[in-house]
C-alpha positions in Angstrom: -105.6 -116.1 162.3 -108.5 -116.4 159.9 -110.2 -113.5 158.8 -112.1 -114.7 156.1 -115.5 -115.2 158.0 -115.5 -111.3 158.9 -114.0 -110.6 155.3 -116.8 -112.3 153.3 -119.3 -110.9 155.4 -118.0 -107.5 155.2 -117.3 -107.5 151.3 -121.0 -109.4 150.7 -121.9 -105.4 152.0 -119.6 -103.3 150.0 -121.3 -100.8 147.7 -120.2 -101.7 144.4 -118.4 -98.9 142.4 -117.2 -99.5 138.7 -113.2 -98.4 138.7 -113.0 -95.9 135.7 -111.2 -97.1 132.6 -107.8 -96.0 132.4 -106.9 -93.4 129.9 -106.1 -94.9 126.6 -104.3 -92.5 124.3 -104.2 -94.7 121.1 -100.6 -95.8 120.7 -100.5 -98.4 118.4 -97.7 -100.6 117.3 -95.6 -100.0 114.5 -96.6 -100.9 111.1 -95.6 -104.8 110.6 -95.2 -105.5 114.5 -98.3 -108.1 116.0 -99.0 -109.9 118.6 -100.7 -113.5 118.6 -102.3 -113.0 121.9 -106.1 -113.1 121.5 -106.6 -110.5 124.0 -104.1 -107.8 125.3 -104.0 -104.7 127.9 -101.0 -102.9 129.1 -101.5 -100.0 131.4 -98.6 -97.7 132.9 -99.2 -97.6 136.9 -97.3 -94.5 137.5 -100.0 -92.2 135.5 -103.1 -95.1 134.7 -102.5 -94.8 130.9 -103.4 -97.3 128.9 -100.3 -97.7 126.4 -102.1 -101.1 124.4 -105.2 -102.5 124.7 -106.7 -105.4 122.0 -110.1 -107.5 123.1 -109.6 -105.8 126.8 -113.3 -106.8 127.9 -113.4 -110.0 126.2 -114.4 -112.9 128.7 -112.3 -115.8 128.2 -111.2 -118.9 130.3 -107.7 -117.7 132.2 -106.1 -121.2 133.8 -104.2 -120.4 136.4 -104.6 -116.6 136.0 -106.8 -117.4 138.9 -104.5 -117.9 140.9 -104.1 -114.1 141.3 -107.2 -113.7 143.2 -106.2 -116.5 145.7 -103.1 -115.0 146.2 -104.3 -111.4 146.9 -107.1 -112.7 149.3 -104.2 -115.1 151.3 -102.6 -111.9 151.4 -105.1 -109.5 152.8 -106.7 -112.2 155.5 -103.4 -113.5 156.8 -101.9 -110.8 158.7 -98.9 -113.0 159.6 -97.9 -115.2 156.8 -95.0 -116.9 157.8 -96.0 -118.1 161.1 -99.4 -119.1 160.0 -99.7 -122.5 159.0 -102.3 -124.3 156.7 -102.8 -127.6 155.9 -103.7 -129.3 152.7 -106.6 -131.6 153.7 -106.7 -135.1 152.4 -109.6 -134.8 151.0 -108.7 -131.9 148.6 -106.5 -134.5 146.3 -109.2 -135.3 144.0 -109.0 -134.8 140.0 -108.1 -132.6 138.6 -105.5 -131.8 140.8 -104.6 -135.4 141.3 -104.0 -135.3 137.2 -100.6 -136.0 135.8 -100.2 -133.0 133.8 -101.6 -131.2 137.1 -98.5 -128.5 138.3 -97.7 -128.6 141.5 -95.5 -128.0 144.3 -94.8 -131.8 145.9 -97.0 -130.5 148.9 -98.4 -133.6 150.1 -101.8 -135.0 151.8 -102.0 -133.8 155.0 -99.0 -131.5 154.9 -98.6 -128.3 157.1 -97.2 -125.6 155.3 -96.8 -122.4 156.0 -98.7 -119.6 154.4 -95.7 -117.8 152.5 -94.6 -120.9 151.5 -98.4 -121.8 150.3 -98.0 -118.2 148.2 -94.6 -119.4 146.5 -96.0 -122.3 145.6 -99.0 -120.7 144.2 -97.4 -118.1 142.1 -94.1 -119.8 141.2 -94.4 -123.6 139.6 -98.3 -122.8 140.1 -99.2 -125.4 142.6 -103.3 -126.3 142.1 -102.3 -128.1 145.6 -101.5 -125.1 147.3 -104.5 -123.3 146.2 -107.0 -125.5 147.0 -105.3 -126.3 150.7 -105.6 -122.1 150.4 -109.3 -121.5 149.1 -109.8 -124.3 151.7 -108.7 -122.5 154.9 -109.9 -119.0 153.8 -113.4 -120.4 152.9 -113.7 -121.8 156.6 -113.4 -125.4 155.2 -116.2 -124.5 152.2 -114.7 -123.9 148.9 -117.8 -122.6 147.9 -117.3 -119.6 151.0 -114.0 -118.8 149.2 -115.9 -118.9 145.8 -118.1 -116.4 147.0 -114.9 -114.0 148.6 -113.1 -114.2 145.3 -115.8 -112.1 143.0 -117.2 -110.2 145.9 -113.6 -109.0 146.2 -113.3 -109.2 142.3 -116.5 -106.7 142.2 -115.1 -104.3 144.6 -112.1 -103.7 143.0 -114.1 -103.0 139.6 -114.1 -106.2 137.8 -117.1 -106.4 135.2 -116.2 -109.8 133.2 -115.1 -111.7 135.6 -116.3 -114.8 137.6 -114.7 -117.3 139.8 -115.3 -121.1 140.5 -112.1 -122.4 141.3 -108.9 -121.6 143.3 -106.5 -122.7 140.7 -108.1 -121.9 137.1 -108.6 -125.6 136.5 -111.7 -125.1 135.6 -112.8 -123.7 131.9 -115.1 -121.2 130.8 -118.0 -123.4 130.3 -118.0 -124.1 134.2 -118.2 -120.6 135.0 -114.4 -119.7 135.9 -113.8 -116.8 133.4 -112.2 -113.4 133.3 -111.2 -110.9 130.8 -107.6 -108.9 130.2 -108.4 -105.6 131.7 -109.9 -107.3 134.8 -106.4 -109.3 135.4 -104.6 -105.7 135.3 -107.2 -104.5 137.9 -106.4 -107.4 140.0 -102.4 -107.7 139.5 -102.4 -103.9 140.4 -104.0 -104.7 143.7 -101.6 -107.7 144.2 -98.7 -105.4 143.2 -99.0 -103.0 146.5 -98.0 -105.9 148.7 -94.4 -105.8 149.2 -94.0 -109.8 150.0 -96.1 -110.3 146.2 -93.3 -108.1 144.5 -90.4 -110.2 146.1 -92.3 -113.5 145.7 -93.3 -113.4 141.9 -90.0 -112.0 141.0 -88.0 -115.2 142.5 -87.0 -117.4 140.1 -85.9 -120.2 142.3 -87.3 -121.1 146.1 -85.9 -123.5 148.6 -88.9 -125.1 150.4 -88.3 -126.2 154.4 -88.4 -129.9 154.9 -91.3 -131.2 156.3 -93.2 -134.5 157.1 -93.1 -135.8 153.7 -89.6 -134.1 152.9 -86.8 -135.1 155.0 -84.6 -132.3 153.4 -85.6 -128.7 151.5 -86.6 -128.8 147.5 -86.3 -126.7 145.1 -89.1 -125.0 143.0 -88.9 -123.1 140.2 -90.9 -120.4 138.7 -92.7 -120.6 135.3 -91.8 -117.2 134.2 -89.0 -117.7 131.8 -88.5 -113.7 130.9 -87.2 -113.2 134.6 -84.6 -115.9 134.1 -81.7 -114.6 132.3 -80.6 -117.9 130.7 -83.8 -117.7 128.8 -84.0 -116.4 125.2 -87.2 -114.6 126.4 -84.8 -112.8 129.5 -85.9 -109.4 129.8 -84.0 -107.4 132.6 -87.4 -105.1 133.1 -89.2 -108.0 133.9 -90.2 -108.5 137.6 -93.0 -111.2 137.7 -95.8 -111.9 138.0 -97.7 -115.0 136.3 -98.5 -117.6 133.8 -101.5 -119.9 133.4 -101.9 -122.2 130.6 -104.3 -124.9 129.3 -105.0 -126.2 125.7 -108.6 -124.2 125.7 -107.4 -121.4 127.4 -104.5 -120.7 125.5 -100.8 -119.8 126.8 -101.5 -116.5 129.1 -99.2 -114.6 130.7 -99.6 -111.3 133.3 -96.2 -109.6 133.8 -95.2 -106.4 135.7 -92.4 -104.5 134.3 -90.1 -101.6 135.4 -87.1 -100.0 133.6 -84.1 -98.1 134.3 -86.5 -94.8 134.4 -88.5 -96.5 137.4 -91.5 -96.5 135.1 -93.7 -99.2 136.2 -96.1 -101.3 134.3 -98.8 -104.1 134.1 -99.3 -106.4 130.7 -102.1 -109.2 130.4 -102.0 -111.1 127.0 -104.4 -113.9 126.8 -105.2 -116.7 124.4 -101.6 -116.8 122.9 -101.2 -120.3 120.6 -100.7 -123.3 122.9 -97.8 -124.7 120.6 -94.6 -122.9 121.8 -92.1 -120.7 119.1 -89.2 -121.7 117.2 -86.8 -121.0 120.2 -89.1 -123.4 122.3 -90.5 -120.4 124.2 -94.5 -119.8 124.7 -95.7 -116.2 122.4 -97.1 -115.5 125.5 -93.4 -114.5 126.3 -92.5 -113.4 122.9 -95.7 -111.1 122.8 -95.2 -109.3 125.7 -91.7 -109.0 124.6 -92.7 -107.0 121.4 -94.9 -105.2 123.3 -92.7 -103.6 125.9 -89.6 -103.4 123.6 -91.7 -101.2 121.3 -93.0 -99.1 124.5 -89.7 -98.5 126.2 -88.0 -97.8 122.8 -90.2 -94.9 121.6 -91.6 -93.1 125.0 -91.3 -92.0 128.2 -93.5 -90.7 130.9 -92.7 -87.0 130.9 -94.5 -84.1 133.0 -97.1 -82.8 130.3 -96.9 -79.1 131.3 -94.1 -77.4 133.0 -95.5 -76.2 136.5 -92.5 -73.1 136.5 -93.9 -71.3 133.2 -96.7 -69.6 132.7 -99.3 -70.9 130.2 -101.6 -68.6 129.6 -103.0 -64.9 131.1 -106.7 -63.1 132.0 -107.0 -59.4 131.9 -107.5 -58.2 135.8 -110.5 -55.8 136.5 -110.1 -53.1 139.7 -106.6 -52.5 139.8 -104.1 -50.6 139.6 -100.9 -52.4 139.6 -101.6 -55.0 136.9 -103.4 -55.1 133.8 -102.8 -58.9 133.3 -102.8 -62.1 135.7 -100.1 -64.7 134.8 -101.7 -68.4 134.9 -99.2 -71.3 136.0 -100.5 -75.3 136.2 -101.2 -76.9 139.5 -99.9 -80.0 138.4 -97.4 -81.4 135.8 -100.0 -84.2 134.8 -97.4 -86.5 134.2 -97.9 -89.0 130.8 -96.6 -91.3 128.3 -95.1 -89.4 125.2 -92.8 -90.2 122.3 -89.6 -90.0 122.9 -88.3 -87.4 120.5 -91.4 -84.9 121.3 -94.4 -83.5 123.2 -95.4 -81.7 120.3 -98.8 -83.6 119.7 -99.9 -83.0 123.2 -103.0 -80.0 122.9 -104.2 -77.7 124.8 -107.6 -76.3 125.4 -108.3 -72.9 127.9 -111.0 -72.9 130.4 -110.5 -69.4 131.6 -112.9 -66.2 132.0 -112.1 -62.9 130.4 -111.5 -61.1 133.0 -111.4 -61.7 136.9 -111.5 -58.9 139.8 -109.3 -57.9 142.0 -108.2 -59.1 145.0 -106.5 -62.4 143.9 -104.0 -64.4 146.1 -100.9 -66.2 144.7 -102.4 -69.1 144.2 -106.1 -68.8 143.9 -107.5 -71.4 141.1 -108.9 -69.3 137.8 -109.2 -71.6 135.3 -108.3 -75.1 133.8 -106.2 -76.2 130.7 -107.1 -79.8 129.3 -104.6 -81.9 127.5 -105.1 -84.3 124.9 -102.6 -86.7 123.0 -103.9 -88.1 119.3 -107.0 -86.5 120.2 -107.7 -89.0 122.9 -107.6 -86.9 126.6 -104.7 -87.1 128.8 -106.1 -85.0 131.8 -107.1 -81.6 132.8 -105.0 -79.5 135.1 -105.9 -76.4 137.2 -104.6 -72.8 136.6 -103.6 -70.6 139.7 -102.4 -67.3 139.5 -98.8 -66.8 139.6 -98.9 -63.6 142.2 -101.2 -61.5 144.6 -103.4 -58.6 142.9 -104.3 -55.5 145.5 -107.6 -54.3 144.6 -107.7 -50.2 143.7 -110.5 -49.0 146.1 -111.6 -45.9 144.0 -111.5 -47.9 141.0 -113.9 -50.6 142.2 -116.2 -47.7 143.4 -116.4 -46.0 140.1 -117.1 -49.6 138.5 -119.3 -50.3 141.1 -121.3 -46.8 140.1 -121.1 -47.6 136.6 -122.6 -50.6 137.3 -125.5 -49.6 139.2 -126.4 -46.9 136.3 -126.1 -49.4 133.7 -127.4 -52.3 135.4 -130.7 -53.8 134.9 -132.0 -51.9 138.4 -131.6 -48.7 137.4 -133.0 -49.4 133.7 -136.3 -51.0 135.0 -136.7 -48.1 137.6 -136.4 -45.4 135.0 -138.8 -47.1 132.5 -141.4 -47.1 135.3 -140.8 -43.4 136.1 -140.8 -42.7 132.5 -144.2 -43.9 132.0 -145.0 -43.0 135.5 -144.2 -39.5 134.0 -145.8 -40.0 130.9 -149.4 -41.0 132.3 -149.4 -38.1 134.6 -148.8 -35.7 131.4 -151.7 -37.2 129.7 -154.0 -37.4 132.9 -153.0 -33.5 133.0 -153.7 -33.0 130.2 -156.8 -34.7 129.5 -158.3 -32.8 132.8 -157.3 -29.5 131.6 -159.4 -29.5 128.3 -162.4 -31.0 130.0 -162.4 -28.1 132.4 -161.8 -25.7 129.4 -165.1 -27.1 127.5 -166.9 -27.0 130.7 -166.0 -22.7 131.1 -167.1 -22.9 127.4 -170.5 -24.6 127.8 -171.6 -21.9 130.7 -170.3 -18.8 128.5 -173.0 -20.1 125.7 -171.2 -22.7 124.2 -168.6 -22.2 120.9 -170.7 -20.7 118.0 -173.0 -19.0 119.0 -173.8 -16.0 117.6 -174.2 -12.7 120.0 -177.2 -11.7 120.8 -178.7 -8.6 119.4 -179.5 -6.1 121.9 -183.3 -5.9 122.4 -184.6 -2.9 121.0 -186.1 -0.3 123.4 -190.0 -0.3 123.9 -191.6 2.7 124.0 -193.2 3.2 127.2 -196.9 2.5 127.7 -199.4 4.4 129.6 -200.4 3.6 132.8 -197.8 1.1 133.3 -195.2 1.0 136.3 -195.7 3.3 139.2 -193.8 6.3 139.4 -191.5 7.3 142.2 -192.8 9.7 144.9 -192.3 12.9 143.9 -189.3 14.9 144.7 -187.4 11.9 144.1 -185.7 10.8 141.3 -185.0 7.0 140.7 -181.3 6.1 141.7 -180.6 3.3 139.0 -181.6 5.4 135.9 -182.0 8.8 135.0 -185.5 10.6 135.6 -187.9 9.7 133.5 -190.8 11.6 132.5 -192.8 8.5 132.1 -193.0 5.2 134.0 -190.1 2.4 134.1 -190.2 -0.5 131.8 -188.9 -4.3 133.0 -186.2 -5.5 131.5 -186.4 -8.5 130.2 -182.6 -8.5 128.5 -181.5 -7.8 132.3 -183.0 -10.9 133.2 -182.0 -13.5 130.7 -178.4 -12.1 130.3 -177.3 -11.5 134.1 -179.4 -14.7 136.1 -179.3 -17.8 134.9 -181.5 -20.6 136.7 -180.8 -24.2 136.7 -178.0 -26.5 137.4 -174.8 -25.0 136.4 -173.7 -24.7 132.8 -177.4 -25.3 131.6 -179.4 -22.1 129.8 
């Protein structure tokens, strides 16, 4: 069944996201050792480590590199590729396909073919046929539907140099049909999860069924010479995947290799010379040849941390049965290191001082990064490596402590301090104004007593004597009339507001 009228609609909507760039951790080749190849990226797909990179982003024309992206989209939109049949329309066998120097797969005008066969064709003597009857069918009988599909899809899976207007890479650069090395890996990753991909590109030699044009089953042969072992280019790690050469493009070659460790990986060199080695072979071949015989010789993708040993330990607040927490990796962060040691891997503590009790086996406390030649490898979490109780009267002694020397308890005796303070000087400030007030009604500080007033003699005729027979009660009897004292008045009445003479 088609899907593609469902799949182009539904990948015209996806939300672009930019994959992340692998980790590159600056392993170079030895001194001496090169590679021709223009452009060059090898990642490891067990970890995502970049192991060699040169020109990565560098847009250039890919030939039938292309193909790739036809494959992966037959692959994901034909549910059922051996009973699915497609036929390469007449009209499709047009220049340049029609070329001489055009590869193909004998698929004829008008054939029916089936769509696993369409993919071996495609991927082993790189049929242009095939993937023009493909882009064909997928694109709903518009080849410009399929263009579209391929960089939608090319987008999603984070492709930023790269732009499709062909099926088979017979179109150059200059016509828009370009991609770059790292974008290649990104695509033969995603071609690499299908199962039927991994057995197709690693065939050397296919049998195709007879059909109307051929009366009895042909042969075709795959254009990867390092997965034939009769080839001076044979190497055994070698499973696939691709070539694609033209005289402007360059000899290009995207190969997936795994060794006897299981370690898998995915190399693009691109822009290789056109004219082939000594031995007759393309540098294409010989390139990634150097490259992966350098890689498998020297390292070897080890755990980075051992997960049973403790790295590191925090001092534990609030108990009683442990001083120190022991701090174990969550992970081994598997990576790529030399061969003879793991010495130049570093790494760098994120973990508090201290941490409070209770902790559970387990519980995540910090984070050790690792780095390789400076460049990072990954970080990994720390868990502690057993259960903490907490001590209660501990904690409520801290917790004491805490409140007393705590910012609280600071602020609220500052305020009570002046509080205190202000009410001392109000006091006191009251007290002495009361004190001059007594002072100003006694007289007032400095003055001088007053004199007592000299007694007047008495005058005749003045004051009225008591009746006789009775002397006055306040003073003894006088023989002569009582005087007013005018002392008696100023000194015992005063008259006024109070404190004013």
């Amino acid at each position: 069944m088609k899907k593609c009228a469902a799949g182009l609609a539904a990948l015209f909507l996806i939300v672009i996201f930019l994959s992340p760039r692998a980790f590159a951790a600056g392993y170079e080749l030895p001194e001496g050792t090169s590679i021709t190849a223009q452009s060059a990226y090898f990642v490891n797909l067990d970890t995502g480590i970049v192991v060699f990179e040169q020109n990565a982003d560098e847009q250039r024309s890919v030939a039938s590199l292309t193909k790739l992206m036809t494959a992966l989209l037959l692959m994901e939109n034909v549910s059922d590729l051996e009973n699915t049949k497609i036929t390469a329309e007449r009209s499709l066998y047009v220049p340049p396909i029609t070329n001489p120097d055009s590869s193909t797969a004998d698929i004829w005008p008008g054939e029916t073919v089936s769509a696993l066969n369409m993919l071996y064709a495609m991927m082993l003597p790189s049929a242009n046929e095939a993937a023009e009857a493909v882009g064909y069918y997928l694109g709903n009988g518009n080849l410009n539907n399929f263009y579209a599909l391929m960089n939608a899809r090319a987008a999603a899976l984070g492709c930023t140099n790269t732009n499709f207007t062909s099926t088979n890479g017979l179109v150059e650069m200059d016509a828009g049909n370009y991609s770059s090395a790292h974008d290649l890996a990104l695509i033969a990753q995603e071609c690499w999860k299908h199962e039927i991909f991994r057995t197709v590109v690693g065939t050397a030699t296919y049998q195709m069924p007879a059909a109307e044009s051929h009366s009895e089953p042909y042969t075709i042969l795959s254009s990867d010479a390092m997965i034939k072992p009769s080839s001076a280019v044979y190497r055994s790690y070698i499973k696939g995947i691709k070539t694609g050469s033209t005289q402007a493009a360059g000899r290009n070659f995207v190969s997936a290799a795994v060794n006897d460790k299981g370690e898998t990986y995915i190399g693009v060199v691109l822009g290789a010379p056109w004219d082939a080695a000594e031995d007759g072979y393309a540098y294409s071949f010989h390139d990634t040849a150097t490259i992966y015989d350098w890689l498998f010789a020297n390292y070897s993708i080890k755990p980075s941390i051992d997960t049973g040993s403790p790295v590191t330990e925090v001092k534990v607040n609030y108990s009683s049965e442990a001083d120190t927490l022991m701090l174990y990796p969550a992970g081994d962060l598997k990576t790529v290191l030399p061969n003879d040691s793991d010495e130049l891997l570093e790494k760098t503590f994120d973990v508090p001082e201290s941490v409070d009790a209770p902790i559970a086996m387990g519980d995540k406390v910090g984070t050790v990064t690792l780095t390789l030649n400076g460049a990072l490898v990954g970080t990994v979490d720390l868990i502690a490596g057993q259960d903490v109780a907490r001590n209660g009267f501990l904690y409520a002694v801290s917790r004491v402590q805490a409140f007393f020397g705590g910012l609280y308890f600071r602020v609220v005796c500052i305020l009570t301090a002046i509080f205190l303070v202000g009410y001392g000087l109000l006091t006191f400030w009251m007290y002495n104004r009361q004190k001059r007030q007594r002072v100003c009604r006694a007289g007032g500080p400095g003055n001088a007593p007053r004199a007592p007033r000299p007694a007047r003699p008495p005058s005749a005729g003045r004051g009225v004597p008591p009746p006789a027979g009775k002397p006055s009660a306040s003073r003894p009897p006088s023989s002569g009339p009582d005087e007013l004292d005018l002392g008696f008045l100023e000194d015992d009445f005063t008259f006024g507001p109070p404190g004013e003479d």
